[in-house]
C-alpha positions in Angstrom: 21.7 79.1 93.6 20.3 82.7 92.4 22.2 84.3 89.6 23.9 87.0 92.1 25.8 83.7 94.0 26.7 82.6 91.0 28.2 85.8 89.1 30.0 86.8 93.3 31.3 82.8 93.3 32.4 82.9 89.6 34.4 86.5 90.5 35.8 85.0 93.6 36.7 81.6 92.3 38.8 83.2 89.3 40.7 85.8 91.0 41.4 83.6 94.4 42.4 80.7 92.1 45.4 82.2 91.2 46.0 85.1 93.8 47.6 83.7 96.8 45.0 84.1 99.1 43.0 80.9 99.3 40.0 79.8 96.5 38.9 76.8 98.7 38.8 79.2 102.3 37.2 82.0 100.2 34.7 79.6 98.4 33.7 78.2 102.2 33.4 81.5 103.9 31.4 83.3 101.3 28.3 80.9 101.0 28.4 81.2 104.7 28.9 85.1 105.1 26.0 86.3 102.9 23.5 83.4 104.0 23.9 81.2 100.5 23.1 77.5 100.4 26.7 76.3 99.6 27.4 75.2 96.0 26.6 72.6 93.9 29.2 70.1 92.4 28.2 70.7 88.8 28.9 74.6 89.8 32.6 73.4 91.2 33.0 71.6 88.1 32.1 74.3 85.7 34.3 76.6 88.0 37.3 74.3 87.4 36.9 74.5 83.6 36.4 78.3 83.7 40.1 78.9 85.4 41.5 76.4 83.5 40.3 77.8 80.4 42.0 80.9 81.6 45.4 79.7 82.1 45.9 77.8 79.5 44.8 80.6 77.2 47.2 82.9 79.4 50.2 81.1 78.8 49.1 79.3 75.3 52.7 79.9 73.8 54.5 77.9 76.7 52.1 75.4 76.3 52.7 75.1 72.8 56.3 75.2 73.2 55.9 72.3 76.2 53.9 70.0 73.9 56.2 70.5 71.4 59.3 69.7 72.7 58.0 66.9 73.9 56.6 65.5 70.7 59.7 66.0 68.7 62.9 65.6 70.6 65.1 68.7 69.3 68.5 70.1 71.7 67.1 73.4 70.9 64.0 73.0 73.2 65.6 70.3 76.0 64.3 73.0 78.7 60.9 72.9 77.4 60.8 69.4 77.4 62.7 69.0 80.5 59.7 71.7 82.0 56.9 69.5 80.8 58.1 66.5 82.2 58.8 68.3 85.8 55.2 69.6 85.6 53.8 66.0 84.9 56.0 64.2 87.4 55.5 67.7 90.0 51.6 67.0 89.9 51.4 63.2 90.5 52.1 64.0 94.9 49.3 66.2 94.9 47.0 63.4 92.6 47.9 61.0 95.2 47.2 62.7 98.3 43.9 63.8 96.5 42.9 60.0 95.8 43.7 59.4 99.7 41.6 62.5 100.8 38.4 61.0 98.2 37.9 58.5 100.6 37.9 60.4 103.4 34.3 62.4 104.6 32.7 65.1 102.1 33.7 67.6 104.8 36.2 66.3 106.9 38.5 69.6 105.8 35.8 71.7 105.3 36.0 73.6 108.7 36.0 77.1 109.6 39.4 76.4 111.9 41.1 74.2 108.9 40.7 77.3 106.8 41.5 80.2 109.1 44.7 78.5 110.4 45.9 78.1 106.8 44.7 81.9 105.7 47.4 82.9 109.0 49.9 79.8 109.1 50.6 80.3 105.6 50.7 84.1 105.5 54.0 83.9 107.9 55.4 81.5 106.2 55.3 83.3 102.6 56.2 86.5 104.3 59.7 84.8 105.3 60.2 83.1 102.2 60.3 86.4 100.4 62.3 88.2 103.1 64.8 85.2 102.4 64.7 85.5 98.2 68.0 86.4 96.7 67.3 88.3 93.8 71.4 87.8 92.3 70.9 84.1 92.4 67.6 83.4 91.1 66.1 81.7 88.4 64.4 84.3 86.1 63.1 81.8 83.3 60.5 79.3 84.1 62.2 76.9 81.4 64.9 77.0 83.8 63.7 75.5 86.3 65.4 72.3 87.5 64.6 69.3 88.7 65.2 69.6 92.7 63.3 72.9 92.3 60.3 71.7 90.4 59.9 68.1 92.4 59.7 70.0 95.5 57.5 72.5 94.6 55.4 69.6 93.3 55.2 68.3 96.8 54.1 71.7 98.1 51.2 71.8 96.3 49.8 68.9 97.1 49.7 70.5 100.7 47.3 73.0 99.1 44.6 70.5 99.4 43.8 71.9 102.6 41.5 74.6 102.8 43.1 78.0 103.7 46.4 77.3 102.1 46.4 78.5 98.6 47.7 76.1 95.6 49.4 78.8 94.0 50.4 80.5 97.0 52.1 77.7 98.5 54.1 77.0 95.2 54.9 80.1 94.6 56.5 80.3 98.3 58.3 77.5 98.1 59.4 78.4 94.6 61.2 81.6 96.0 62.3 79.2 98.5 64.1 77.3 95.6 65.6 80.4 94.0 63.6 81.1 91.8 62.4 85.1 91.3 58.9 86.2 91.9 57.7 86.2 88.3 59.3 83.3 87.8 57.9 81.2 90.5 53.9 82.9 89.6 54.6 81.5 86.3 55.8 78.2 87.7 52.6 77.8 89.6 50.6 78.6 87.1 51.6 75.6 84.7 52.2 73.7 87.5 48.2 74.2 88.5 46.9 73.1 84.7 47.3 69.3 85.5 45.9 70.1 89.1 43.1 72.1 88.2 41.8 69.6 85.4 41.9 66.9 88.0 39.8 68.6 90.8 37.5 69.4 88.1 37.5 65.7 86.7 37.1 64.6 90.1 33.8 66.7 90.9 32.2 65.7 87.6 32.8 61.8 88.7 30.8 62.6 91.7 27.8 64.2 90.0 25.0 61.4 88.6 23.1 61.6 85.6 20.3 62.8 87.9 21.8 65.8 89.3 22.3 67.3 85.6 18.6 67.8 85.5 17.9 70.0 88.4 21.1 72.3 87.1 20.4 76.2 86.5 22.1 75.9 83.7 22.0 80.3 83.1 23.6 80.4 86.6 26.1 78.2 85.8 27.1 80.4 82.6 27.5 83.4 84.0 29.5 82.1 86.7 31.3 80.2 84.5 32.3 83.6 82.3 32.9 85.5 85.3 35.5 82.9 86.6 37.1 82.5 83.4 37.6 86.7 82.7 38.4 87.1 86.4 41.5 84.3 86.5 42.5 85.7 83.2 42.8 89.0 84.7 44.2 87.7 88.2 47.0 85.5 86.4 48.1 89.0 84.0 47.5 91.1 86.8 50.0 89.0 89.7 52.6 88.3 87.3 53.1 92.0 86.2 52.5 93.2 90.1 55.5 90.8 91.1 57.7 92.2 88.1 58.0 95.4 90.9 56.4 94.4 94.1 56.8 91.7 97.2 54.2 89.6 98.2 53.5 92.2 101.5 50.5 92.9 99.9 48.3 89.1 100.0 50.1 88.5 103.3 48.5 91.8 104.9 45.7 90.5 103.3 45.4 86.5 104.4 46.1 87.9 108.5 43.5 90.5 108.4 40.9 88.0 106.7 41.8 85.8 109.3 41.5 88.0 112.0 38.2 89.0 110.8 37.0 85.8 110.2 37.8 84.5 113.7 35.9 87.7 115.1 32.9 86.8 112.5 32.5 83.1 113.6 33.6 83.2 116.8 
């Protein structure tokens, strides 16, 4: 992997990550659309850290507050405590269906169909999800969220596994689904994702042997790695304040016309 692949990936990693537009069907196109070999595990690995670096420094002061109220029962911060233990609980579906999926094939979902279908399924199905969000009777504080809201949205994600769906855009769908407001569910998905993206990338460093660390560019991998972690940092500030005013229009424009362009590009 040349530096340029590595700076692009890092970029397109951290911003698709947490934008609902697809990481894993942008990852698999790119390699493919400007003639790359397609990464290394050690590169999805570092990638994983990077963004999850990023969130957790993004919302540092929920996190906090989770940890906590889970440490020291208090009836002052039962809806922190209750939120942590939804998020723990919320990830275990998408752990499980990720175990199943290990055994499966290296690239069993890996397919340019998989990934285009996704990019367009999912785009309709977010479109009518925030066509159906009732602003009066949302949630508007993540703490808030309940149990119902946050199990299901739990089980969402673990569809997400699938290339062309979108971890965060999925959850955050089916959070305004719930009844939950747009901010509300970004945020959601966001905390939602730390467990997640801390096992993909515990996953891909079980797969790598001791021999594969010694062929490793290891100055590609750092400036991928700082150009995924200041690209999700600026995705995850950038889609929660753009859903403070805006719909989701926007990524779903966005997901069809990739689509459409895709299917002309490799078909």
């Amino acid at each position: 992997m040349d530096l340029t692949q590595a700076i692009v990936l890092g970029i397109v990693q951290g911003l698709t990550e947490f934008l609902p537009i697809s990481s894993s069907g942008h990852l698999l196109f790119s390699p493919k659309f400007f003639h790359w070999p397609e990464q290394s595990l050690e590169f999805d690995a570092v990638m994983h850290l990077a963004t999850l670096i990023a969130v957790l420094f993004f919302f540092r002061k929920e996190v906090f507050k989770i940890k906590r109220a889970m440490i020291f029962k208090n009836p002052a911060t039962q809806n922190f405590r209750r939120l942590g233990w939804i998020i723990l609980i919320g990830t275990i579906p998408a752990l499980a269906l990720g175990a199943a999926l290990a055994t499966l094939p290296v690239n069993y979902f890996r397919s340019t169909e998989v990934a285009i279908i996704g990019l367009i399924g999912w785009a309709v199905v977010m479109f009518l999800a925030d066509r159906a969000l009732k602003i009066k009777q949302s949630v508007k504080q993540v703490q808030n969220i309940g149990w119902k809201q946050g199990i299901v949205i739990g089980l969402a994600q673990a569809i997400a596994l699938i290339p062309g769906t979108s971890r965060s855009g999925i959850t955050i769908t089916v959070g305004l689904l719930q009844g939950t407001d747009r901010p509300t569910a970004a945020r959601f998905s966001f905390l939602l994702g730390i467990p997640a993206i801390l096992a993909a990338g515990l996953f891909s460093l079980v797969q790598i042997s001791n021999n594969d660390f010694r062929d490793v560019d290891a100055l590609g991998l750092l400036l991928g790695f700082a150009a995924a972690l200041a690209s999700g940092y600026l995705s995850i500030k950038f889609l929660i304040k753009f859903l403070e005013k805006y719909n989701l229009d926007i990524f779903v424009l966005y997901r069809i016309i990739l689509g459409v362009i895709l299917i002309g590009l490799f078909w």
